[in-house]
C-alpha atoms as one frame of an Amber mdcrd trajectory, in Angstrom:
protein
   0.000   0.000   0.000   1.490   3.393  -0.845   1.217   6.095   1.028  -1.242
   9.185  -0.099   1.460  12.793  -0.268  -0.264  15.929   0.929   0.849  18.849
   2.658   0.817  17.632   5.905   0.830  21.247   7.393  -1.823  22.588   5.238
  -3.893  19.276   6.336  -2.890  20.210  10.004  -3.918  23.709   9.835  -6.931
  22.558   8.543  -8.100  20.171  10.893  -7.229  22.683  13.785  -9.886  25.515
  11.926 -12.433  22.074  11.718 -11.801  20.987  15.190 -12.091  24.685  16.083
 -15.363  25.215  14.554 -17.029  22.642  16.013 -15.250  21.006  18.824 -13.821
  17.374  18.516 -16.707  15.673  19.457 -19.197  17.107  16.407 -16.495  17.100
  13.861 -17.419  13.926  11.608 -15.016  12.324   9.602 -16.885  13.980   6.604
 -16.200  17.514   8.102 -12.587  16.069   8.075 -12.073  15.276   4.696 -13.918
  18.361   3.297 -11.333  20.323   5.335  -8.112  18.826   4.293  -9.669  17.381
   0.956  -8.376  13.941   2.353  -9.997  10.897   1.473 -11.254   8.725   4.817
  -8.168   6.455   3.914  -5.574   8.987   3.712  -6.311  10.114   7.488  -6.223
   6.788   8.633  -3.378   5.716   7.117  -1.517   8.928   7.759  -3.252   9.544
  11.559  -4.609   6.466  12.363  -8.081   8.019  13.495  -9.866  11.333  14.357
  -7.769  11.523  17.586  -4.316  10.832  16.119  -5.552  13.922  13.608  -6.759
  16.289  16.798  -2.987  15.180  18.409  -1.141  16.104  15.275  -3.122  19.209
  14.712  -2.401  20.283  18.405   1.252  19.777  17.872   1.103  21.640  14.395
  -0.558  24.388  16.554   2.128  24.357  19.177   4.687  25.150  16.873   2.600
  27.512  14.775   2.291  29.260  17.809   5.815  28.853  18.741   7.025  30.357
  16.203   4.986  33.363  15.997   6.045  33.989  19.945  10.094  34.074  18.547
   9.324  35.913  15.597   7.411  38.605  17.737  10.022  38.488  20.589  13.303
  38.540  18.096  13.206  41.488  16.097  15.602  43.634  18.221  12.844  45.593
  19.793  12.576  46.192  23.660  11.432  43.487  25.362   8.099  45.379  26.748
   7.295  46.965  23.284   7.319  43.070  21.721   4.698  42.113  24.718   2.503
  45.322  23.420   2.848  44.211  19.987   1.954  40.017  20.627  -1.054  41.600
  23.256  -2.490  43.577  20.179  -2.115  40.340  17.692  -3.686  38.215  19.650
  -6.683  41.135  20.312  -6.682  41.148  16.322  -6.804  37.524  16.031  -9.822
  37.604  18.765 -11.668  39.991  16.209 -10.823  38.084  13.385 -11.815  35.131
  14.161 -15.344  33.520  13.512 -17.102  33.845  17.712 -17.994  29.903  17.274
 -14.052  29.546  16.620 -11.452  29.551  20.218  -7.663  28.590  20.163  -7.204
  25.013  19.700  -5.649  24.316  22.882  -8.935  26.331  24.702 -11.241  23.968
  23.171  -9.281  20.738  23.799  -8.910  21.594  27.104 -12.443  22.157  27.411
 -13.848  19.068  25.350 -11.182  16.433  25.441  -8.758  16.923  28.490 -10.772
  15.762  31.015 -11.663  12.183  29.328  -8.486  11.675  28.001  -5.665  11.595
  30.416  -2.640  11.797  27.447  -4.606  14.629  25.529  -4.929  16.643  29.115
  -1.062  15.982  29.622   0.049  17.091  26.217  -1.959  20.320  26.503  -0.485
  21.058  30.037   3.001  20.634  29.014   2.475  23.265  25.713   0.963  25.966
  28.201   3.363  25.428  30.506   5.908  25.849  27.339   4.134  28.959  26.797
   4.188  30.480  30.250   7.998  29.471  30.559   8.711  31.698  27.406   6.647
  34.556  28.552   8.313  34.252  31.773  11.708  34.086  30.203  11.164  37.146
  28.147   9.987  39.139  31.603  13.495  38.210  33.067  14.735  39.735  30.047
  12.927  43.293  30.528  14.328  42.616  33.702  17.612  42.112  32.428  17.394
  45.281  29.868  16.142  47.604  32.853  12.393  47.608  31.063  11.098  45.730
  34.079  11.387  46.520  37.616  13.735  43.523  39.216  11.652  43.347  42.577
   8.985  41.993  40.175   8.331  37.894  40.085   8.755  36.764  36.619   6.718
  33.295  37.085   3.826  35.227  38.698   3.810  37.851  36.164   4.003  35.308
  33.343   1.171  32.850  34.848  -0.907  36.480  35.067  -0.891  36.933  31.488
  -1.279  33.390  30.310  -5.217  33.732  32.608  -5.425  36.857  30.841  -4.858
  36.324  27.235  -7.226  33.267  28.026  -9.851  34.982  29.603  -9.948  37.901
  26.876  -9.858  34.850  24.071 -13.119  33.291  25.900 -14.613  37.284  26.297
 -14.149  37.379  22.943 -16.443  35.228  22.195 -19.910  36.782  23.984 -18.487
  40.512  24.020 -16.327  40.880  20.688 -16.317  44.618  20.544 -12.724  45.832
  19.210 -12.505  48.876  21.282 -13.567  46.550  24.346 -10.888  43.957  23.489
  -8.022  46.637  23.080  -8.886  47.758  26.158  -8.957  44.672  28.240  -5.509
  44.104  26.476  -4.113  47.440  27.615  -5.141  46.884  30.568  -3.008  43.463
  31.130  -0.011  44.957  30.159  -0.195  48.281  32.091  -0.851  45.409  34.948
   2.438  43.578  34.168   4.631  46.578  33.260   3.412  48.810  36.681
């Protein structure tokens, strides 16, 4: 049997905007293939099943994400400024983005986590990734003289992981832009003060 070639990111990114839309549990198999223009075969054979698809889509999304955090934080500008600029993207994506839509990693944690023990383990470990980079980038405003040193780094950086994930899940009932912005000024005039 030979295997099917596709663009396995492109099928990835896909499957996270299917999974997105509706949630793992009401995305069919047919939603699946309509989305990455797979035949039922190809994901199996490539994936195994709908949950080896929502695993690699997670992991695609971690390192989407991942990269967008470097590119944001490693342009040269200060430290505090880059925090501004990735607290106004993800307010942009927030308007963007269809309200029956959340981040990938919101939903799973909502829908799948708690019956699937690997799942809830993976997602931990990729937030935890995520608040270890935000703190690391807070030591280095410390670092640079942007920050004041007194300040705790971890704390700071667990305060605006709750925040950017409580303004994603406002989004969704009060999507107002000016609202949004504000909420999102707000967090970083909390972690800067």
């Amino acid at each position: 049997m030979r295997n099917a070639e596709f663009d396995r990111e492109q099928v990835l990114r896909a499957a996270m905007t299917a999974f997105m839309h509706k949630g793992y549990t009401k995305t069919s198999m047919q939603d699946l293939t309509q989305a990455t223009g797979l035949h039922p075969g190809s994901i199996y054979c490539a994936f195994e099943n709908k949950r080896g698809l929502l695993l690699a889509a997670i992991e695609q999304y971690r390192l989407d994400r991942e990269a967008q955090f470097a590119a944001v934080f490693s342009n040269g500008h200060p430290v505090l400024s880059n925090l501004k600029s990735y607290l106004d993207g993800i307010v942009k994506e927030c308007i963007s983005c269809d309200a029956a839509q959340a981040c990938l990693l919101t939903k799973a944690l909502n829908e799948v986590a708690e019956q699937d023990e690997e799942v809830q383990q993976i997602l931990s470990s990729h937030l935890d990734s995520w608040r270890q980079g935000l703190a690391a980038q807070l030591r280095r405003a410390q670092h640079n003289e942007e920050l004041a040193k007194d300040k705790d780094a971890e704390h700071l950086a667990r305060y605006l992981v709750m925040g950017i994930y409580g303004l994603r899940t406002y989004a969704h009932t009060h999507p107002a832009p000016d609202t949004l912005q504000q909420l999102a000024e707000q967090l970083y005039r909390d972690v800067c003060a």
